[in-house]
TORZA-111544 format. One line per field, with one value per residue (C-alpha): residue number from 1; residue in three letters; chain; x, y, z. Coordinates in steps of 0.1 Angstrom, whole numbers, plus 5000, padded with zeros to 4 digits. Each point is the difference from the previous one (the first is absolute). Layout:
<pakols>
num NUM|... $
residu ALA|... $
chaine A|... $
xx X|... $
yy Y|... $
zz Z|... $
</pakols>
This chain:
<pakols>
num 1|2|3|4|5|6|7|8|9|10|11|12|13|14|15|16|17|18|19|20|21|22|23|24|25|26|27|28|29|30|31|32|33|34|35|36|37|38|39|40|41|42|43|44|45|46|47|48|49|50|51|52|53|54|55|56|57|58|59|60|61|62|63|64|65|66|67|68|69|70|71|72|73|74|75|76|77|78|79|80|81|82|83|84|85|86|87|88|89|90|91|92|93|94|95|96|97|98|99|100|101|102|103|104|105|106|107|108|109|110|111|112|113|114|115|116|117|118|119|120|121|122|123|124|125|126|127|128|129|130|131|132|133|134|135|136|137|138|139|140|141|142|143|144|145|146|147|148|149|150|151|152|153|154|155|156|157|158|159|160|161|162|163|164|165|166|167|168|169|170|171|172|173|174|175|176|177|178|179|180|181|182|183|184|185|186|187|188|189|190|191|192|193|194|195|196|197|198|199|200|201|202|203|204|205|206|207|208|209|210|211|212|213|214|215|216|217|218|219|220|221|222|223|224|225|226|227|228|229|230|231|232|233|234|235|236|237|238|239|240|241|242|243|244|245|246|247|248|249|250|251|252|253|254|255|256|257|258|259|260|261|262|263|264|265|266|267|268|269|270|271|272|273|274|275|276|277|278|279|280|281|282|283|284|285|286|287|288|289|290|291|292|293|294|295|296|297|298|299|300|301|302|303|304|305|306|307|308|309|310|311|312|313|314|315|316|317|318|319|320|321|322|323|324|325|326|327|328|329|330|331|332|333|334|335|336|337|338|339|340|341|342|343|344|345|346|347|348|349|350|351|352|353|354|355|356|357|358|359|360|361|362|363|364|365|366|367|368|369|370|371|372|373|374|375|376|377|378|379|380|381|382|383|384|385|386|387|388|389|390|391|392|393|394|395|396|397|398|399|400|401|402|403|404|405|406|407|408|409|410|411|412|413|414|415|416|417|418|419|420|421|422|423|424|425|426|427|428|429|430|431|432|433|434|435|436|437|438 $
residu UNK|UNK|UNK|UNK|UNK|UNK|UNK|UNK|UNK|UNK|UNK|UNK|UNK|UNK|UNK|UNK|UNK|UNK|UNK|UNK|UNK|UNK|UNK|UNK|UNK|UNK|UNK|UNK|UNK|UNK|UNK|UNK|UNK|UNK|UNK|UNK|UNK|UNK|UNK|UNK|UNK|UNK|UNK|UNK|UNK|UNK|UNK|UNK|UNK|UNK|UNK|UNK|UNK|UNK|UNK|UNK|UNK|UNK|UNK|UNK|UNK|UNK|UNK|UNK|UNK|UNK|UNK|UNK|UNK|UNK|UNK|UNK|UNK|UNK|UNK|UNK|UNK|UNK|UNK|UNK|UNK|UNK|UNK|UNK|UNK|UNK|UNK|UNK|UNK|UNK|UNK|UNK|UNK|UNK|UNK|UNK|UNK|UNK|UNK|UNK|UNK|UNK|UNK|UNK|UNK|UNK|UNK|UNK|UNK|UNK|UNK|UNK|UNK|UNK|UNK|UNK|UNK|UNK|UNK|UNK|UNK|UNK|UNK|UNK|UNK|UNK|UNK|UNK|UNK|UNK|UNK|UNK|UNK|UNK|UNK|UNK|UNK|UNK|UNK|UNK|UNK|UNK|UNK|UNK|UNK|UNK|UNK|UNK|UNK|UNK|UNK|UNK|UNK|UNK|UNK|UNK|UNK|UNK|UNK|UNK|UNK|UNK|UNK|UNK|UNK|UNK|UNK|UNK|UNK|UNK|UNK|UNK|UNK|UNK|UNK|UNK|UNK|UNK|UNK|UNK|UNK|UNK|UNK|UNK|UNK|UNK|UNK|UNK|UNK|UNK|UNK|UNK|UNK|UNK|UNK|UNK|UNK|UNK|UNK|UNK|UNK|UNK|UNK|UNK|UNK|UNK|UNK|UNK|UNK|UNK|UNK|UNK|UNK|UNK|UNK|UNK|UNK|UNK|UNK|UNK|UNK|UNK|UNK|UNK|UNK|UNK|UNK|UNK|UNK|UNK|UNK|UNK|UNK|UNK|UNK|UNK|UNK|UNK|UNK|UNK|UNK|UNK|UNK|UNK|UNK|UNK|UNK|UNK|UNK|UNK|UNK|UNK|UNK|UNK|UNK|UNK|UNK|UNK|UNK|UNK|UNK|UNK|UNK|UNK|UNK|UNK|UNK|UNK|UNK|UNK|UNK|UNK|UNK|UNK|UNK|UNK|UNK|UNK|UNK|UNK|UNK|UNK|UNK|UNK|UNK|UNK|UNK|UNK|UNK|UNK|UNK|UNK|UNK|UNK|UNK|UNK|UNK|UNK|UNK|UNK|UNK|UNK|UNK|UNK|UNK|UNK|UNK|UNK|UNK|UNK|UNK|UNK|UNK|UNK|UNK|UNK|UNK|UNK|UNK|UNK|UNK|UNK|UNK|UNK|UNK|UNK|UNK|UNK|UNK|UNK|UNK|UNK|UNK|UNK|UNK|UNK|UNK|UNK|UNK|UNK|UNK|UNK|UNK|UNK|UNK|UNK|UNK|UNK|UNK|UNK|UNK|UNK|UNK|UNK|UNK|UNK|UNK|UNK|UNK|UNK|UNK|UNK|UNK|UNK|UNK|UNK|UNK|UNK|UNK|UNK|UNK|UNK|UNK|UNK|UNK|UNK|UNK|UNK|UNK|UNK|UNK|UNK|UNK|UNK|UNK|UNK|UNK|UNK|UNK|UNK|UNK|UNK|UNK|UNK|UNK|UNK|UNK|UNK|UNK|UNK|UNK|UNK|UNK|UNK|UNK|UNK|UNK|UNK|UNK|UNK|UNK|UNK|UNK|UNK|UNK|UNK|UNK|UNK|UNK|UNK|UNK|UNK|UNK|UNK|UNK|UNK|UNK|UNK|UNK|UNK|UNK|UNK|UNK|UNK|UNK|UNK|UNK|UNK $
chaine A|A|A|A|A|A|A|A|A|A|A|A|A|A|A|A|A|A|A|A|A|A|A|A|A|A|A|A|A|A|A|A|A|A|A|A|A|A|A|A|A|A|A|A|A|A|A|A|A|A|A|A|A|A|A|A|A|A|A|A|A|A|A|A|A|A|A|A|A|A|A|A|A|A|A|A|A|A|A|A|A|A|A|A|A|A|A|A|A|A|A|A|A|A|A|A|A|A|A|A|A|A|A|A|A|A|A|A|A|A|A|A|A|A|A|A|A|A|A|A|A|A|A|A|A|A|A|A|A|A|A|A|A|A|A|A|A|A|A|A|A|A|A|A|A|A|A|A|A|A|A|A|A|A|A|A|A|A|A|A|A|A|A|A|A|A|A|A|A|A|A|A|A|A|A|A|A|A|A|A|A|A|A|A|A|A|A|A|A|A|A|A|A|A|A|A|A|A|A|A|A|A|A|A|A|A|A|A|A|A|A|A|A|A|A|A|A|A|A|A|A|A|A|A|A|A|A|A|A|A|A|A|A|A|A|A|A|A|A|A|A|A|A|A|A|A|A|A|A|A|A|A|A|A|A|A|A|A|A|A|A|A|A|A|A|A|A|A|A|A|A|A|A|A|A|A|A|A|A|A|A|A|A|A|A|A|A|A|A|A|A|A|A|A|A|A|A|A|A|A|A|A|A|A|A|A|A|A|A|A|A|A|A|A|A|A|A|A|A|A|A|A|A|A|A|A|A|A|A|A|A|A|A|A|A|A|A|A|A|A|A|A|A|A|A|A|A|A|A|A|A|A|A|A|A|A|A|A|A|A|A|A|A|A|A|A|A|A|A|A|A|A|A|A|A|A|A|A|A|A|A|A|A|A|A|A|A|A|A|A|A|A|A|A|A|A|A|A|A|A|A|A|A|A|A|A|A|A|A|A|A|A|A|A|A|A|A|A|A|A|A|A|A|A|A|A|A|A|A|A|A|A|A|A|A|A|A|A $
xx 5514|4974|4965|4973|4969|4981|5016|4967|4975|5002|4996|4970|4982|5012|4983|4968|4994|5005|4975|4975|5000|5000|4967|4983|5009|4979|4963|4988|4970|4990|4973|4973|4996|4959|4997|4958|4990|4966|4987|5001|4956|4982|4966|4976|4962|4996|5025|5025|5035|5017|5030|4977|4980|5033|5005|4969|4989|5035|4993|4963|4989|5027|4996|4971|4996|5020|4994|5000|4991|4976|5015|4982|4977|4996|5020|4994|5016|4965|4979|4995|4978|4982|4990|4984|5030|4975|4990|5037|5006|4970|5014|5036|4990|4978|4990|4981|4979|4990|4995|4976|4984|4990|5019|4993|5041|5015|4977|5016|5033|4995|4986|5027|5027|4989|4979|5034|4991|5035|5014|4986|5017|4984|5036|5001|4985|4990|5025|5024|4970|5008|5039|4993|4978|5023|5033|4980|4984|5033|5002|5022|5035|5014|5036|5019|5016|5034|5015|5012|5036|5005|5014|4979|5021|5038|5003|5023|5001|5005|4973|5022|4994|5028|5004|5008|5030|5012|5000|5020|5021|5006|5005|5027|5020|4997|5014|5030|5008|4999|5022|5027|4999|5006|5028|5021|4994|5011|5035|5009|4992|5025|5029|4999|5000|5032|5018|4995|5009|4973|5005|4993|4982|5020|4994|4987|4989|4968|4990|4986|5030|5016|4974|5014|5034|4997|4994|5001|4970|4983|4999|4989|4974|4986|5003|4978|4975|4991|4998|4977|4979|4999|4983|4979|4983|4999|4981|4977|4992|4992|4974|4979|4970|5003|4974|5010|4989|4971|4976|4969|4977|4963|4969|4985|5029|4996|5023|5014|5009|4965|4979|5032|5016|4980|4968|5017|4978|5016|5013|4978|4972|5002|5027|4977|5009|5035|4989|4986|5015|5030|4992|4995|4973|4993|4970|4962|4987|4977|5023|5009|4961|4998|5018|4997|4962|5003|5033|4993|5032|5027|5004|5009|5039|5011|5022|5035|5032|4989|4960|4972|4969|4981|5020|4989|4966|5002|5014|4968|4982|5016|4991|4964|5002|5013|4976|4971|4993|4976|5008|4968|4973|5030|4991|5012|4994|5014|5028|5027|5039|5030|5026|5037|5024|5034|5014|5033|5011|5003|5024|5011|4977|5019|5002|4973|4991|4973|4990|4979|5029|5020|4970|4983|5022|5032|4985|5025|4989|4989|5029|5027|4994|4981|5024|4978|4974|4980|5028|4991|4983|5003|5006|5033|5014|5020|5024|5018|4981|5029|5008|5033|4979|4977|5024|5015|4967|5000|5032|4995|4963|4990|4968|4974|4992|4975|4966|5007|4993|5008|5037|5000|5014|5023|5017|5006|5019|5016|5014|5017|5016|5013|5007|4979|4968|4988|5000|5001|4980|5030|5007|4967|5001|5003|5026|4984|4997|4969|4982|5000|5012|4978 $
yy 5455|4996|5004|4968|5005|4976|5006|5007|4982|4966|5008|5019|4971|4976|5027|5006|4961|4994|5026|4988|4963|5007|5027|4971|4974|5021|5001|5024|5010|5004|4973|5005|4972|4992|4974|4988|4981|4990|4999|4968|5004|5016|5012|4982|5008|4971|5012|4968|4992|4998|4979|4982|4990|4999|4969|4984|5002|4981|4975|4993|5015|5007|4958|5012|5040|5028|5037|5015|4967|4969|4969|4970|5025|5040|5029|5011|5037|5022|4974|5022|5022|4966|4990|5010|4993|4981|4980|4996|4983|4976|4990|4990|4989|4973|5003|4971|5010|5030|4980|4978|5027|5011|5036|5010|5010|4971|4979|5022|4995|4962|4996|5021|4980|4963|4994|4997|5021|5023|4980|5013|5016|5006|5004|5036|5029|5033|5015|4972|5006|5036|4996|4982|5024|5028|4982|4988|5037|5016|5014|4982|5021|5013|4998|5032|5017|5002|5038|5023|4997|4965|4974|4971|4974|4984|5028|4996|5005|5037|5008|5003|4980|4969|5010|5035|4992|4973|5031|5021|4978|4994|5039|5001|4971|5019|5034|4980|4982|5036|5010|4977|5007|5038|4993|4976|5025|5025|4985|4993|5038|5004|4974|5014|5040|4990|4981|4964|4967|4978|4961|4986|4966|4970|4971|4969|4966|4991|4979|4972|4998|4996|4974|4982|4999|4981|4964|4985|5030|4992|4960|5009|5020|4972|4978|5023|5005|4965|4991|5031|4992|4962|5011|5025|4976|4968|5026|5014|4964|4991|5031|4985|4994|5019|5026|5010|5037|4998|5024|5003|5028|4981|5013|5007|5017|4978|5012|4974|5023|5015|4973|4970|5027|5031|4977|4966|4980|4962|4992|4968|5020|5010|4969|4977|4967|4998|4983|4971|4999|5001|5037|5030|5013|5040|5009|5003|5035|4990|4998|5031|5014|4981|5036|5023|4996|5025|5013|5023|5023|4996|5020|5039|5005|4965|5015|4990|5015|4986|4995|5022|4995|5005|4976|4969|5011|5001|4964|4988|5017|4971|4971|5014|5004|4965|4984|5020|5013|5034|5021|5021|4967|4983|4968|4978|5010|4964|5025|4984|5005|4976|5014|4985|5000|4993|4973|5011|4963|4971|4974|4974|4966|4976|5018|4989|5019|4992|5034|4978|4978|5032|5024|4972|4972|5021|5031|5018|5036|5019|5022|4976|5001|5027|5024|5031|5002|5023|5029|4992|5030|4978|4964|4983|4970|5002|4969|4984|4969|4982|4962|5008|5024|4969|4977|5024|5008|4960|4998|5028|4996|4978|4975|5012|4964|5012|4994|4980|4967|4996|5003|4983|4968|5011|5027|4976|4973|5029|5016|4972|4997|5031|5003|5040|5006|5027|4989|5020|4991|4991|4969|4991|4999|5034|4995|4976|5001|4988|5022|5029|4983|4967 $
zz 4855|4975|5019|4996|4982|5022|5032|5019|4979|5013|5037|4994|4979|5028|5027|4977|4998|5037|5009|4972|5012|5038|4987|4983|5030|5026|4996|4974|5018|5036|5005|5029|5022|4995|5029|4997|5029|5011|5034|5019|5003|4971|5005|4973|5006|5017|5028|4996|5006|4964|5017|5011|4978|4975|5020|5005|4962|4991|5024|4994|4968|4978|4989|4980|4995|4989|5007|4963|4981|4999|5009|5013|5020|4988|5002|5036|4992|5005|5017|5028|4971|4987|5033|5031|5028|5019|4974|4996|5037|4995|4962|5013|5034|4983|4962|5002|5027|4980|4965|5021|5010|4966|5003|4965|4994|5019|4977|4969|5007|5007|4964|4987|5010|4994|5028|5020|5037|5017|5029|5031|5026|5031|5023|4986|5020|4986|5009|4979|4969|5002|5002|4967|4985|5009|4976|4969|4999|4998|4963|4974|5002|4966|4995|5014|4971|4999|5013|4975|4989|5014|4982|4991|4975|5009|5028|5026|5041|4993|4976|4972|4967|5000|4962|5009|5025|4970|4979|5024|5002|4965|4996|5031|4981|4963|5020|5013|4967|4990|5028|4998|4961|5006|5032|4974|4975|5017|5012|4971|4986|5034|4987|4970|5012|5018|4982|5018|4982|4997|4999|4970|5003|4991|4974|5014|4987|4995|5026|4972|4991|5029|5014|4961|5004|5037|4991|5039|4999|4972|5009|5042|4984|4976|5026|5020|4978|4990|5035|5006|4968|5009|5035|4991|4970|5032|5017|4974|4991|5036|5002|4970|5017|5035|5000|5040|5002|4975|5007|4969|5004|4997|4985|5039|5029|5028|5028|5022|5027|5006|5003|5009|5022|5014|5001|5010|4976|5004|4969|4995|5000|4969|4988|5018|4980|5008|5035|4976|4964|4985|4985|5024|4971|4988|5019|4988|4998|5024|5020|4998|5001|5036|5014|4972|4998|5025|4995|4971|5008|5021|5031|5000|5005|4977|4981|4988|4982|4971|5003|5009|5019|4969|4982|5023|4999|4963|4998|5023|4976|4971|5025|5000|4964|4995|5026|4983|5035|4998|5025|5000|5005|5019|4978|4976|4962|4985|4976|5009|4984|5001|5022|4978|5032|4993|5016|5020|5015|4971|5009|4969|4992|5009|5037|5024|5033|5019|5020|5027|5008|5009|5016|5016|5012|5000|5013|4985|4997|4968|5004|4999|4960|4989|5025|5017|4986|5025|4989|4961|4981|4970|4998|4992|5002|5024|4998|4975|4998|4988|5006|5020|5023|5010|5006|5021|5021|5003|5015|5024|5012|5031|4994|5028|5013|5030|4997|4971|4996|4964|5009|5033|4995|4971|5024|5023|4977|4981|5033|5011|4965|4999|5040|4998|5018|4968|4966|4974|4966|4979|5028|4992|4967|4992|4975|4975|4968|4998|5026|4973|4971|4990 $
</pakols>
């Protein structure tokens, strides 16, 4: 028997890419578990409670100071070094006490900041003062740096780079093209060493011409495909117009799910003429600068898969920019910028919809249209606004008749028509024409 070249080959490529992927699936190096905690009470100078005083700045102070940058009051981070800490107890017990007093630096930080005294706070002990002290003292923190031979971009759970694996994996499937390459190869080196007969493949016909020659077919298949064009071109046609799933990316981010969701801001807040008009209305920037006049950057730990805390505090940056809102003298400057939002909901002219008749005397909720928007990162529009989806809400939604008078007496005649205690709004007219149409 004659002896095959490449008997042994394959089986050792198949073993040496097994042991190279499994190498390259485990974690490369050894990574020590760093594990930083702080102590539940840090010692400042003033001998305070930095839990404690964590808690009590966010309740009471946080509205108008930050630690490591002016807002509507100063930095407090090194006040303890500016000021005496009995002067300190006085100045936050009751500021204006001291200003009326003439204290020369109570009188210079009244000036300094528009004449405009800090709310007083006599509830808070010393002891509460120093807790205080003891948190905004705490030195700024600089990011850890990342430990050496980690894996910082598209890493996966193991510590191994994502693009790496993909690699591996590439490398295994190469080595068993290669492999089945080398095994066919090699049989036939053994069919042909020993005399073996190997089939020879047989004509066929090509399969166009097969598909030809079969008129019943040829005419199903026609058939079939000017059916399927004829829908497909009905249903292109029909989507002329429905924008359902439009999401624009506008000149400023405004995330729906921070301030609609974590922070439970009502929508009509912000959308405050839909109560009243027929348009819900973009809101002002000052409406915006009502929070964000002291909300100069969102809070540590925002963060999403797709957004970073630096990026929301870069987009309040724009609305300050846009606003002409100096951070530094916490005033107006009168440079102002157009912000060019896109407008995601448009529904055709000759459609009328009257928000105020839906908010207000409907009560329907914001959601019923515009889906959840407390879960929206980005804004879409959610529904497809189409004619056939309002008649539809029409035929299905109940009139709330309590506690209003407006439809009192028109219930009652219209429920002894139709024999129903509910009615929806297309048995009340719902259905008209001329109710969106006119």
């Amino acid at each position: 028997m004659k002896q095959v070249k490449y008997r042994n080959s394959a089986s050792k490529l198949l073993l040496l890419g097994t042991v190279f992927l499994f190498s390259l699936l485990n974690p490369v190096f050894a990574q020590e578990e760093a594990v930083l905690t702080e102590a539940a009470a840090v010692e400042s100078t003033a001998g305070g409670d930095v839990a404690k005083g964590e808690a009590l700045f966010k309740s009471l102070c946080a509205a108008c100071h930050k630690r490591y940058k002016k807002m509507t009051g100063p930095a407090l981070f090194g006040v303890t070094e500016r000021r005496d800490t009995e002067w300190l107890y006085s100045w936050i017990k009751n500021s204006a006490a001291m200003i009326a007093s003439g204290d020369a630096d109570a009188v210079a930080i009244f000036e300094e900041y528009k004449k405009t005294p800090m709310n007083a706070f006599p509830q808070l002990t010393n002891t509460d003062i120093d807790n205080i002290l003891a948190y905004v003292m705490v030195p700024k923190a600089d990011p850890p740096p990342p430990p050496p031979g980690e894996v910082t971009s598209q890493s996966s759970g193991s510590g191994v780079s994502s693009n790496l694996i993909l690699a591996a994996l590439a490398l295994v499937f190469l080595m068993l093209v290669v492999v089945l390459f080398l095994v066919n190869k090699t049989l036939r080196n053994f069919a042909e060493a020993n005399g073996v007969q190997l089939p020879e493949a047989e004509a066929r016909t090509p399969i166009w011409k097969a598909f030809v020659q079969n008129q019943f077919l040829v005419l199903v298949s026609a058939i079939f495909v000017l059916l399927a064009s004829g829908y497909f071109v009905y249903g292109y046609f029909m989507q002329v117009g429905v924008d359902q799933g439009y999401m624009p990316i506008q000149p400023i981010h405004y995330s729906h799910k921070i301030h609609a969701g974590d922070n439970k801001i009502e929508c009509k807040y912000c959308h405050s003429s839909a109560r009243v008009s027929k348009h819900s209305g973009i809101p002002s920037l000052n409406v915006c600068m009502n929070c964000h006049k002291s909300i100069s950057e969102v809070a540590e730990g925002t963060a999403t898969a797709d957004y970073s805390k630096e990026f929301y505090d870069g987009e309040i940056k724009k609305l300050y920019k846009a606003v002409g809102w100096d951070e530094s003298s916490q005033s107006y400057t009168g440079e102002t910028e157009p912000v060019k939002w896109v407008r995601i909901h448009n529904l055709p002219d000759f459609a009328y919809f009257n928000h105020s008749q839906h908010v207000s005397v409907a009560g329907i909720e914001c959601q019923k249209c515009h889906g959840p928007v407390e879960e929206m990162e980005i804004m879409y529009q959610h529904a497809p606004l189409t004619m056939g989806w309002c008649i539809n809400c029409h035929r299905e939604t109940n009139v709330k008749m309590e506690g209003n008078e407006y439809y009192d007496k028109i219930h009652k005649e219209l429920s002894k028509k139709y024999g129903v205690d509910k009615l929806t709004a297309a048995q009340m007219g719902g259905l008209e024409c001329g109710k969106c149409h006119y």
